[in-house]
N, C-alpha and C positions, 0 to 999 in steps of 0.2 A: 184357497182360491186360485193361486197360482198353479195349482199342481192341474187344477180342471180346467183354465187356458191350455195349458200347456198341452194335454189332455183332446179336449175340442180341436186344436188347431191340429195335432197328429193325424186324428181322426180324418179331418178335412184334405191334409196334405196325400195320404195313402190312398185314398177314396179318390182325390183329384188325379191320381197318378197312376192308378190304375184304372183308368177312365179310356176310352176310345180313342181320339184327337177328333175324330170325325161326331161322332153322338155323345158327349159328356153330358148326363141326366144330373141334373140339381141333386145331390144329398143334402138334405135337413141336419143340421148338428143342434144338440142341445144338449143343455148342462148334464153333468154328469150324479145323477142321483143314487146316495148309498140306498142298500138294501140289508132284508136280513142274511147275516151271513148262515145261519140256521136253514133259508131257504133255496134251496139250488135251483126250483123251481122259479120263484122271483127274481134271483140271478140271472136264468138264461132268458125270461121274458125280457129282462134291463136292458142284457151286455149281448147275450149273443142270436138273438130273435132278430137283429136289425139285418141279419146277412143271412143267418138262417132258418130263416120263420117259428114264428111261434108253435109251428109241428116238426121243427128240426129239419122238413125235407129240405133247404138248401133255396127257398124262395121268400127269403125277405124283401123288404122292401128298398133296401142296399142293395140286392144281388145283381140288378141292372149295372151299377155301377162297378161292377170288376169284369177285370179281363176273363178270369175262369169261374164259375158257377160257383157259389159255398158249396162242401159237402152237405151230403144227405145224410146226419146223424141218427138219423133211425135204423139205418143198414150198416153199420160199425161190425157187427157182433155176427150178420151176414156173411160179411165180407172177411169174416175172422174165423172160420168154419163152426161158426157157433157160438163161440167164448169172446163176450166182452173184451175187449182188447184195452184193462181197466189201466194197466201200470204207461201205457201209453198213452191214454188219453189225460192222467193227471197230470203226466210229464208234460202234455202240448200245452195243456191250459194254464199251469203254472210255468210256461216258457221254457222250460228245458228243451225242447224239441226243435226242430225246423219244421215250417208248415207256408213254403213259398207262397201259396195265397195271402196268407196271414203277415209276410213283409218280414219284419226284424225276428226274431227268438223273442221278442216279448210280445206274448200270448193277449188276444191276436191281433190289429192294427191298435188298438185301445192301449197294449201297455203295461203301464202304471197302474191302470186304474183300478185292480184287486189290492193293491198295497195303498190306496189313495184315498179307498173309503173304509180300511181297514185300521182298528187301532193297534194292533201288535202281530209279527210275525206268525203266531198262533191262531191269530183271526185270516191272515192271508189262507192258512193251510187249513181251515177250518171250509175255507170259501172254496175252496180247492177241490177238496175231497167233498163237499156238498153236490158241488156243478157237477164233477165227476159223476157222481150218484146220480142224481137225475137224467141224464147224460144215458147212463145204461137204463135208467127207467123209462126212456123213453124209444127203444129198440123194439123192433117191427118181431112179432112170434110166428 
């Protein structure tokens, strides 16, 4: 329960903060609900649809509220002359990476939250490599 405070309040803090000074649009927070780690599809609808819509292009319903637009995860693989660009995008989501929209190295203002509704290191890297996967499934041909 504390980890999903913890969790919510992040959320609200990076959101608020990268906000305008002048036009700050309300984000909605709300609890942080596990999903199947089996599904990357469910995952990105949960975790990452809030900023990058549930079509990837980069227009969720958060995308108001940041300084720079989300990427358009459809075009990854575009923008990579063709080849999914897979060992860097597992890296961004499991935090290895820098992704200045995304605030801290933990993958992306959220966090914790892969290891929060995960029960063991195994499930974190299970969630990992799912999102991943969907991620390239869902790149523009």
């Amino acid at each position: 329960m504390a980890i999903r405070i913890v969790t919510l309040f992040m959320i609200a803090f990076v959101l608020y903060a990268c906000m305008p000074a002048s036009a700050q649009p309300a984000v909605k927070t709300v609890p942080v609900s596990p999903t199947s780690a089996a599904s990357g599809e469910q995952m990105f609808k949960s975790y990452c649809a809030p900023c990058h819509g549930l079509d990837g292009k980069g227009a969720g319903p958060a995308a108001a509220a940041m300084k720079r637009n989300p990427a358009n995860l459809t075009e990854l693989s575009a923008h990579n002359g063709g080849k999914f660009p897979e060992m860097k995008i597992f890296s961004t989501i499991k935090g290895d990476s820098d992704v200045a929209s995304h605030g801290s190295r933990d993958m992306p203002v959220w966090g914790t939250l892969l290891p929060s509704v995960s029960s063991s290191q195994g499930e974190v890297q299970l969630r990992v490599s799912n999102l991943t996967g969907y991620v390239k499934s869902i790149q523009v041909k």
